[in-house]
PASEMI-866713 format. One line per 5 residues: number of its first residue (from 1); their letters; for each residue x, y, z of N, C-alpha, C, CB. Coordinates in pm, whole numbers, plus 50000, padded with zeros to 5 digits. Each point is the difference from the previous one (the first is absolute). Glycine has a CB too. Example, Ala and Ser with C-alpha at 12.3 -4.5 7.8 and 13.67 -1.06 7.14 Angstrom:
residues 2
1 = AS = 51319 49431 50780 49911 50119 50000 50090 50120 50000 49811 49883 50125; 50154 50222 49803 50082 50119 50006 49923 50109 50073 50118 49937 49785
end
This chain:
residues 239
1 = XXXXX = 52115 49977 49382 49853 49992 50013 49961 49953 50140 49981 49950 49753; 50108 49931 50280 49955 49977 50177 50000 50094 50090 50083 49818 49986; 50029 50238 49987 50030 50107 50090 49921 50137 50036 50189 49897 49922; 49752 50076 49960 49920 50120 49955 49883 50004 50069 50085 49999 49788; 49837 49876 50181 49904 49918 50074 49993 49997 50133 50018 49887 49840
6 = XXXXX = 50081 50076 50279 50037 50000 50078 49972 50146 50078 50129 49806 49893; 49902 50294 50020 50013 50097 50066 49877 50084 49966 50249 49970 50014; 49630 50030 49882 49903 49989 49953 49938 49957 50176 50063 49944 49683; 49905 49911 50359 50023 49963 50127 49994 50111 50102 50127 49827 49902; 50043 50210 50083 50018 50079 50138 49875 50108 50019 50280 49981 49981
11 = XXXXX = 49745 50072 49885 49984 50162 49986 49823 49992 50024 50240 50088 49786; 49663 49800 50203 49840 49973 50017 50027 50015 50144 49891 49824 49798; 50192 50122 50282 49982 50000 50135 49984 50082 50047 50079 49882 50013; 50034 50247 49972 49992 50132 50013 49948 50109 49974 50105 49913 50011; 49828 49979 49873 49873 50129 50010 49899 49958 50065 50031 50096 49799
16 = XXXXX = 49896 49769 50216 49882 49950 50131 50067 50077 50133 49927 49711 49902; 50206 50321 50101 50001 50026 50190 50000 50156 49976 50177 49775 50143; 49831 50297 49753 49967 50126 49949 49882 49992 50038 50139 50041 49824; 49738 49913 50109 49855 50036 50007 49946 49950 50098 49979 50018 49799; 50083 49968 50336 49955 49968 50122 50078 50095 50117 49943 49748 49899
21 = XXXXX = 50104 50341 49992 50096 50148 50124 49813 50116 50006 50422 50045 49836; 49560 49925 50309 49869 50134 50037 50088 50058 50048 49766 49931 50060; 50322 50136 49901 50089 50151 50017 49917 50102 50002 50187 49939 49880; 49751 50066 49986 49910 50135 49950 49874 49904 49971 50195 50204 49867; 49770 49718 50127 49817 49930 49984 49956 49920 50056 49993 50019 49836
26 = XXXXX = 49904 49971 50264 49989 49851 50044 49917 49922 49874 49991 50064 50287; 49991 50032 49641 49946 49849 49895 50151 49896 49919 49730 50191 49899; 50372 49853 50115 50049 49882 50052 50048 49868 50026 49932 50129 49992; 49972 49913 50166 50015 49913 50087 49946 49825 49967 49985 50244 50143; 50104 49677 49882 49949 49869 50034 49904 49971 50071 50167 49969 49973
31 = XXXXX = 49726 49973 49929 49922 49932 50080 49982 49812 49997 49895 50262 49972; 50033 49684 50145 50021 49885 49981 49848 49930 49924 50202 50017 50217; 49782 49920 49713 49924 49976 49924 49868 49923 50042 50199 50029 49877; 49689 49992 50202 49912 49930 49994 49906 49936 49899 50056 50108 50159; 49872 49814 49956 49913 49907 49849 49940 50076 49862 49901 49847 50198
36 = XXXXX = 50087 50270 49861 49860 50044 49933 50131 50064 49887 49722 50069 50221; 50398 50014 49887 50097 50019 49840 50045 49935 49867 50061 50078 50155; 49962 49795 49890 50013 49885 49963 49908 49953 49883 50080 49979 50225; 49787 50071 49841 49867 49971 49901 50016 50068 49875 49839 49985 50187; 50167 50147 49856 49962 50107 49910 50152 50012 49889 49807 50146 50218
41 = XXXXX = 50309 49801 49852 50069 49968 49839 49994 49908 49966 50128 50105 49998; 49821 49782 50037 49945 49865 49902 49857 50049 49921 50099 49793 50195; 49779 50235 49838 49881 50080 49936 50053 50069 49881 49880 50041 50220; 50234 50012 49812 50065 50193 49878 50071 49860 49924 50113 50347 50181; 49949 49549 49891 50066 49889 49849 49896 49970 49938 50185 49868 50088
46 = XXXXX = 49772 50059 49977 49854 49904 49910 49925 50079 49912 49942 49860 50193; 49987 50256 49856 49967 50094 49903 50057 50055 49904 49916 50019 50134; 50233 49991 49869 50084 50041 49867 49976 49873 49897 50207 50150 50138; 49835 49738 49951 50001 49826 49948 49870 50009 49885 50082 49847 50280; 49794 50191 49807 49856 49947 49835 50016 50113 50010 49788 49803 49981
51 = XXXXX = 50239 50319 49987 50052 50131 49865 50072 49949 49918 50022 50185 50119; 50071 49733 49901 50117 49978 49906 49936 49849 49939 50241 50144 50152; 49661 49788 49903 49965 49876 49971 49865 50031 49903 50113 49879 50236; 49854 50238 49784 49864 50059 49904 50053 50032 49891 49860 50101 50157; 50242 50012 49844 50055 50043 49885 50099 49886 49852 49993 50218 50224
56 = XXXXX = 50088 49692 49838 50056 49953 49931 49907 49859 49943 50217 50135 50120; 49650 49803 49920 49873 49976 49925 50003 50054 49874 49883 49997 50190; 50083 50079 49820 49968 50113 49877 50087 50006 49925 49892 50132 50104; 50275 49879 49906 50119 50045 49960 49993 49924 49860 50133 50044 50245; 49896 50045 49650 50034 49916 49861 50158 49991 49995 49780 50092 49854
61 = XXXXX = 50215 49740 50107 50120 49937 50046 50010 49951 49858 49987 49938 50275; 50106 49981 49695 50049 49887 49955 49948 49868 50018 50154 50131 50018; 49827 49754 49952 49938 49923 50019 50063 49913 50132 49916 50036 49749; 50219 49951 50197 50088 49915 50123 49998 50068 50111 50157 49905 49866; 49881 50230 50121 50005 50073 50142 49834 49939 50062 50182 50274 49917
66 = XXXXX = 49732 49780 50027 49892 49992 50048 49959 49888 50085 49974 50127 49827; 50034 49716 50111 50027 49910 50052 50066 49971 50146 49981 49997 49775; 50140 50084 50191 50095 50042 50188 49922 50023 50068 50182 50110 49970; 49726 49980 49955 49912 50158 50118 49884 49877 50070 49979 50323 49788; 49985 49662 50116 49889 49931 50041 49991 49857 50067 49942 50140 49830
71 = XXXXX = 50165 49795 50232 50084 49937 50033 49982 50030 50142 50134 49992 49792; 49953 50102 50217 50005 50075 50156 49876 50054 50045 50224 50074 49964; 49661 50010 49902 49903 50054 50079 49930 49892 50056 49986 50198 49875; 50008 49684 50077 49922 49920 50056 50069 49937 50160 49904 49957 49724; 50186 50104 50321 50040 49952 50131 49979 50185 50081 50220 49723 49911
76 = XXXXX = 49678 50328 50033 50045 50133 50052 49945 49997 50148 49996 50134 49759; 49910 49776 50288 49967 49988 50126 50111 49947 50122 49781 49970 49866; 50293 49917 50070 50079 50004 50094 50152 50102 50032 49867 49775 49961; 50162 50245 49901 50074 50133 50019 49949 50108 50084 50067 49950 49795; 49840 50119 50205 49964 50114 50097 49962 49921 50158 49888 50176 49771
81 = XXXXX = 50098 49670 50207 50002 49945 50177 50129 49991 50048 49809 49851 49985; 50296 50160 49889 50155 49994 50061 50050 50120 50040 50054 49830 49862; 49914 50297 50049 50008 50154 50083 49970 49947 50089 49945 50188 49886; 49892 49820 50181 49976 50023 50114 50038 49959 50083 49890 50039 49937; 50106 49810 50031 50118 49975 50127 50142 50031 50086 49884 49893 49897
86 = XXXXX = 50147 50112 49939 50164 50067 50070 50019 50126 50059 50092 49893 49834; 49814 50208 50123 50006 50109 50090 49933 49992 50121 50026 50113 49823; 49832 49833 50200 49971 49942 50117 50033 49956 50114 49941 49994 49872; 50198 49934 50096 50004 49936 50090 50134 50097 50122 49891 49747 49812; 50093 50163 50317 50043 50076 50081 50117 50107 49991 49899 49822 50086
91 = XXXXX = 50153 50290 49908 50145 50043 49976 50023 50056 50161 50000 50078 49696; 50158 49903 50239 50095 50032 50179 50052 50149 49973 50135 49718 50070; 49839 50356 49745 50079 50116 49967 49906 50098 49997 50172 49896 49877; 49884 50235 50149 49901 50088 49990 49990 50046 49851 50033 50065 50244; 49860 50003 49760 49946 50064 49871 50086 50156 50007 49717 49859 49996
96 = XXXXX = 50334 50180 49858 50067 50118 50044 49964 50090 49847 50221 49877 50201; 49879 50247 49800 49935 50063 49836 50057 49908 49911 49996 50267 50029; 50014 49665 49844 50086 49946 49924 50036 50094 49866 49908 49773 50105; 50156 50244 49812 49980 49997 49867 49917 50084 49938 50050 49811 50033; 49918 50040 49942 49853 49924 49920 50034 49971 49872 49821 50127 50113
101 = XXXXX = 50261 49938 49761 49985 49964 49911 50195 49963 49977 49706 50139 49941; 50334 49812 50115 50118 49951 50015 50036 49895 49906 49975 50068 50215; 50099 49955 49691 50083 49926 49882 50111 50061 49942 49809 49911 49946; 50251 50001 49982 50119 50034 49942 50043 50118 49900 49982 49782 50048; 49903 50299 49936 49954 50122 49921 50011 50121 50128 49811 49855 49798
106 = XXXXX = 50151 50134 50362 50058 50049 50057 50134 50020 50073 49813 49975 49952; 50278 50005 49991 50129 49940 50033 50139 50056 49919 49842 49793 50053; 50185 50356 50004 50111 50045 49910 50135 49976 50038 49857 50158 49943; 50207 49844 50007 50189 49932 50019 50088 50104 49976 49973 49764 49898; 50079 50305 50182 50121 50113 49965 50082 49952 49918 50006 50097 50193
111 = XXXXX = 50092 49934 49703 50042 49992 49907 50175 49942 50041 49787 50189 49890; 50267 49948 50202 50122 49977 50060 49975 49918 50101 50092 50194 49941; 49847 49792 50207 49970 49857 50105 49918 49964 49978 50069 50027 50155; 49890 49923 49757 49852 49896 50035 49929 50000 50118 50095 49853 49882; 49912 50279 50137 49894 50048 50156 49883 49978 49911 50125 50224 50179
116 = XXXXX = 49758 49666 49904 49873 49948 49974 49932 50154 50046 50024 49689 50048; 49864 50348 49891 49889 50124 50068 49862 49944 49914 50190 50269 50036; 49725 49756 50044 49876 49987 49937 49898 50111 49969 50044 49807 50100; 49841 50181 49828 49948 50086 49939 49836 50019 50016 50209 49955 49865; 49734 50091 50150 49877 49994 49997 49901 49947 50130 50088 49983 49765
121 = XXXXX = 49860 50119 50259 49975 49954 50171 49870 50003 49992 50187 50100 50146; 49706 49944 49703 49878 50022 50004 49938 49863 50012 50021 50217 49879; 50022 49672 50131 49898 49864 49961 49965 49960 49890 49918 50040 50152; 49957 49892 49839 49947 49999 49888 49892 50067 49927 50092 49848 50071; 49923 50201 49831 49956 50110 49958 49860 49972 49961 50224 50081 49939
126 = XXXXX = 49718 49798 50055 49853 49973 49968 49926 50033 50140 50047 49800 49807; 50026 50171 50367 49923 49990 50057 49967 50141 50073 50057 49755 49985; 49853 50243 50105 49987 50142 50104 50114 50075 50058 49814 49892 50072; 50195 50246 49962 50085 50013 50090 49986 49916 50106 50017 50197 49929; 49900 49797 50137 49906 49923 50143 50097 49859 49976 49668 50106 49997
131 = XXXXX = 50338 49824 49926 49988 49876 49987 50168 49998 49982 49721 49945 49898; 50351 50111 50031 50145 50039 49974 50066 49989 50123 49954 50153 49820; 49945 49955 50308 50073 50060 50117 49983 49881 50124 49944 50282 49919; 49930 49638 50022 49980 49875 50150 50149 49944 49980 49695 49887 50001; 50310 50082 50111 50117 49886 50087 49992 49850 49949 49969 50136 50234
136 = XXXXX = 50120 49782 49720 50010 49845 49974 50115 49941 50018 49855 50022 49858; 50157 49834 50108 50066 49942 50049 50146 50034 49855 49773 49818 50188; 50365 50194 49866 50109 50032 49920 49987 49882 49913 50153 50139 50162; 49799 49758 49839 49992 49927 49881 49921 50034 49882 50044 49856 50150; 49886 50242 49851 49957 50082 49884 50133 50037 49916 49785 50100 50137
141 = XXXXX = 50302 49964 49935 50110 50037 49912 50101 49895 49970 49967 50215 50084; 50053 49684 50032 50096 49866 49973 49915 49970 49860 50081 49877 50285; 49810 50067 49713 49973 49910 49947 50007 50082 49760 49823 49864 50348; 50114 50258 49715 49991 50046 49860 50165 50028 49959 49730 50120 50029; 50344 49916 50039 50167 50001 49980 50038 49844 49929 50055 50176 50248
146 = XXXXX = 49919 49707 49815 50013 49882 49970 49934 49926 49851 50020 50024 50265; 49852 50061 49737 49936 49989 49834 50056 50038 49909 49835 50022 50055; 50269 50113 49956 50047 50067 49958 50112 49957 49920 49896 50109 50155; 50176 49803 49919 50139 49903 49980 49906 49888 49871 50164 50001 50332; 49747 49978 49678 49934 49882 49955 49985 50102 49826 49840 49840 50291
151 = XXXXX = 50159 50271 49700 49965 50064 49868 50160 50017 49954 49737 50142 50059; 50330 49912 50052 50144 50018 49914 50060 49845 49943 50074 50232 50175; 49918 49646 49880 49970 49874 49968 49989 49977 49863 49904 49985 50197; 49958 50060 49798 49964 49968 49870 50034 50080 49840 49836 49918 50184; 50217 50226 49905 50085 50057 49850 50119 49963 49979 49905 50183 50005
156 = XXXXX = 50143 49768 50130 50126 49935 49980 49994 49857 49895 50058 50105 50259; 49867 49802 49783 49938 49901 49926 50035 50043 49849 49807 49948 50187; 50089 50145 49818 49942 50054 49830 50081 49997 49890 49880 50152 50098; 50209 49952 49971 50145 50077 49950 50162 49873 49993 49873 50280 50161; 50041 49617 49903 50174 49873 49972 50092 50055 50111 50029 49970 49689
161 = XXXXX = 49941 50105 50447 50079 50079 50034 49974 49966 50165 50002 50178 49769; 49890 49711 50282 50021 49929 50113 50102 49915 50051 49820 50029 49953; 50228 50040 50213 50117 49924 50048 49937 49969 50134 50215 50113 49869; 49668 49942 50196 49983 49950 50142 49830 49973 49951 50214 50157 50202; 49747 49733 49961 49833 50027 49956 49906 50111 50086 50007 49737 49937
166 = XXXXX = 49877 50294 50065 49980 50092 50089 49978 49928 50106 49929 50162 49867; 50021 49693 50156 50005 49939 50139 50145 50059 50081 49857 49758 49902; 50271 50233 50017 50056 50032 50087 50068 50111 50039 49977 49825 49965; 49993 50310 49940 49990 50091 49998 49944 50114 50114 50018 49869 49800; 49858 50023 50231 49861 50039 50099 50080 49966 50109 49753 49941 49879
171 = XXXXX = 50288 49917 50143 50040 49951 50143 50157 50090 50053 49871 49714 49935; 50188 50350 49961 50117 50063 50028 49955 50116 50043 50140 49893 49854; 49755 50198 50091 49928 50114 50098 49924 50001 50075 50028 50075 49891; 49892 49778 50175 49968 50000 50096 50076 50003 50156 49866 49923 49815; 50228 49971 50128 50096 49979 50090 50106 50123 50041 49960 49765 49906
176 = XXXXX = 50038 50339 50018 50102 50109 50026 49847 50109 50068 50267 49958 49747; 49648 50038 50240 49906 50079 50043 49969 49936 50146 49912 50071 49751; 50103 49795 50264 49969 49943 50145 50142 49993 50096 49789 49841 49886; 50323 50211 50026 50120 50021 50117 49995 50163 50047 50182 49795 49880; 49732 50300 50044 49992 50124 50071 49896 50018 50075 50109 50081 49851
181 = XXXXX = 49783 49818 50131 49871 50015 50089 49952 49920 50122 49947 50065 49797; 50148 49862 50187 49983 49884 50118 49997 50086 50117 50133 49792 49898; 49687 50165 50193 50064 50099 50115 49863 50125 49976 50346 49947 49977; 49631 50107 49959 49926 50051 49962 49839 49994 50011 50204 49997 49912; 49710 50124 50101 49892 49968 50016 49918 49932 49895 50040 50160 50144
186 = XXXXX = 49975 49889 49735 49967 49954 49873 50031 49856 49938 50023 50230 49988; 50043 49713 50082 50074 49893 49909 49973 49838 50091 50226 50214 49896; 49683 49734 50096 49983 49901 50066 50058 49890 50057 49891 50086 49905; 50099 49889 50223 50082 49949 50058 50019 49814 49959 49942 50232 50180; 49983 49707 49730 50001 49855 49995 50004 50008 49830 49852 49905 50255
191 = XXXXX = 50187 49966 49700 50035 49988 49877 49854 49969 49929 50263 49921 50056; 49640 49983 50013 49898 49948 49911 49890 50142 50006 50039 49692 50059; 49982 50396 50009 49929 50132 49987 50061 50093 49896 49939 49980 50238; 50187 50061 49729 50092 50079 49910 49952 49893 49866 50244 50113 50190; 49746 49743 49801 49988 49940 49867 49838 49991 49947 50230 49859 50062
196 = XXXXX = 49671 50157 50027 49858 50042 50005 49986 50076 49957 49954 49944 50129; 50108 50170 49871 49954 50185 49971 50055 49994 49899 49999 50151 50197; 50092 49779 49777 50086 50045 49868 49943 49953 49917 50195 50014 50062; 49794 49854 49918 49930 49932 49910 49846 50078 49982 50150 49768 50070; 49778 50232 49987 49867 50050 50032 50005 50181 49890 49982 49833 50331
201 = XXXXX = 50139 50236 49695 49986 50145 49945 50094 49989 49861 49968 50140 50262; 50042 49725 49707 50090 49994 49882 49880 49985 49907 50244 49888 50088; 49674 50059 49931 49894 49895 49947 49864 50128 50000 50109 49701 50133; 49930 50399 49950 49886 50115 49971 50086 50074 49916 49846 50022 50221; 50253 50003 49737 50095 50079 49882 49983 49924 49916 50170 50104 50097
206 = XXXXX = 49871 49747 49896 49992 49919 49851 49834 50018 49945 50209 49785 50080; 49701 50228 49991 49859 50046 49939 50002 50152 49948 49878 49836 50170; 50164 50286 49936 50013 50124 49917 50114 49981 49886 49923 50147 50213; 50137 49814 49785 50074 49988 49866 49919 49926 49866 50215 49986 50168; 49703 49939 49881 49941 49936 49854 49877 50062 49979 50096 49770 50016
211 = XXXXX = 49843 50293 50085 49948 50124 49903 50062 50116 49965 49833 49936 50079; 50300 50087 49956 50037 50138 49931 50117 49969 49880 49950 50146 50246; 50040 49730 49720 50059 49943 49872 49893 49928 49911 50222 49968 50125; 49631 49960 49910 49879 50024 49950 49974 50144 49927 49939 49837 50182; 50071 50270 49829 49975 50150 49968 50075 50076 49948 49901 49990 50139
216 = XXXXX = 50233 49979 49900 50133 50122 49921 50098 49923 49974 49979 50213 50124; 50077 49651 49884 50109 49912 49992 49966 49843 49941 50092 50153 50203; 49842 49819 49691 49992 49893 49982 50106 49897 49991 49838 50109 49932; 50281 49952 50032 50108 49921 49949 50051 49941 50175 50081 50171 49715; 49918 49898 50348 50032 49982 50133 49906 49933 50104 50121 50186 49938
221 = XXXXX = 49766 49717 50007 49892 49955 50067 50066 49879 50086 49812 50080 49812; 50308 49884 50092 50026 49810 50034 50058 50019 50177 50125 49879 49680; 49928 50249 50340 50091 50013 50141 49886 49997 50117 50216 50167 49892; 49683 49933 50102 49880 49901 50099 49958 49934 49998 49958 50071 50037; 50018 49850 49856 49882 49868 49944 50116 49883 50051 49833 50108 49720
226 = XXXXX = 50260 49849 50205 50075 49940 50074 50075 49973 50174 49976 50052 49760; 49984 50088 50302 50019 49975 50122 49829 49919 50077 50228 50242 49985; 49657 49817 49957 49889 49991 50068 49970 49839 49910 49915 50314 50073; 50140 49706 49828 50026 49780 49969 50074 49946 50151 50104 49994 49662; 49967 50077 50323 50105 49913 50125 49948 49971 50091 50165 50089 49975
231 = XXXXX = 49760 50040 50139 49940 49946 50062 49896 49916 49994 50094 50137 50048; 49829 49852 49882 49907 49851 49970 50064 49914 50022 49881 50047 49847; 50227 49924 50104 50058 49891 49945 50062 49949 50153 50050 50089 49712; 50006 50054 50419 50125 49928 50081 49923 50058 50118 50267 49991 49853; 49637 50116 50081 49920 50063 50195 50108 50138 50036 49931 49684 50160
236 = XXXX = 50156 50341 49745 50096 50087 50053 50070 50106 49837 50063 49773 50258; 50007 50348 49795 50041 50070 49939 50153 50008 49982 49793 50077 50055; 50244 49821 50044 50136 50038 50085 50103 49903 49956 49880 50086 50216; 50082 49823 49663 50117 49898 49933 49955 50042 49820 50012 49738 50238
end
């Protein structure tokens, strides 16, 4: 499973320095991110943030769950001041194509080498082409890859069949993703900037996840609710 992970890792790297080859497109191309870029994917969080903070109001719950919900909605102001900030604030990496809808569902394993390949290059399927094709920061895909570990977690949990946690699951594919990118335009050059973004785009996934387990996954609500507890509780996504 580490190993696996690890190379999970490699294989994200190679594809960020993939979607920054203008061979055949300059769309591309790296760009470096000004304020106003900056703005406009904190605005596209926050605005998903009260969609997902409108809808799950309404959501017929359970009583306890509900309690959770309503728990967190009542901190929903400073949650969407913690997006903004973290994407806000200054970056040293460029913005490049990512993903976008990057998880462990995109992620096939050859049978004879465990050659890692991935799958699905459309994004996410709720949003625009337009919006699919803009440029962001690769922690869109770090970070939803890392949520990702946090769900296999919990079937592991479920099933009596947990041996690692996803904290360290996450830190084993970060760390194999930052020995192929170091160096790179995409990949930021200081640590308290790489732990900003991350945290910051984990925490805009742990919200799309609890509305898209609000709507089609109830049984599966506790894996965002419990992370977006966490952060209340520590300011962070990342323990």
């Amino acid at each position: 499973l580490l190993a696996t992970v690890a190379e999970v890792g490699k294989r994200t790297a190679g594809m960020h320095k993939a979607l920054t080859d203008t061979d055949s497109s300059s769309a591309f191309a790296p760009v470096v991110p000004l304020l106003s870029d900056r703005e406009t994917t904190a605005n596209a969080m926050v605005d998903h943030a009260q969609n997902v903070w409108n809808a799950v109001r309404v959501a017929e719950l359970s009583p306890s769950v509900r309690h959770r919900i309503d728990q967190v909605l009542s901190h929903y102001v400073s949650i969407n001041d913690a997006l903004r900030s973290a994407v806000t604030s200054p970056h040293t990496a460029a913005y490049i194509r990512v993903h976008g809808d990057y998880h462990l569902g995109q992620i096939l394993i050859t049978p004879e080498s465990r050659r890692i390949k991935v799958i699905d290059f459309e994004g996410e399927p709720q949003k625009t082409l337009r919006e699919r094709r803009r440029r962001t920061s690769v922690y869109k895909d770090l970070a939803s890859m890392s949520r990702s570990f946090d769900y296999l977690c919990f079937q592991a949990h479920r099933t009596g069949v947990a041996q690692r946690s996803a904290t360290e699951l996450g830190r084993i594919f970060l760390e194999a993703y930052a020995m192929e990118s170091g160096g790179a335009c995409f990949y930021p050059d200081n640590e308290k900037e790489r732990m900003t973004l991350l945290n910051g785009y984990m925490l805009d996934k742990a919200i799309y996840e609890l509305g898209y387990e609000v709507h089609y996954r109830p049984d599966w609500i506790d894996v965002p609710l419990q992370a977006l507890e966490r952060h209340l509780n520590t300011g962070s996504l990342l323990n």
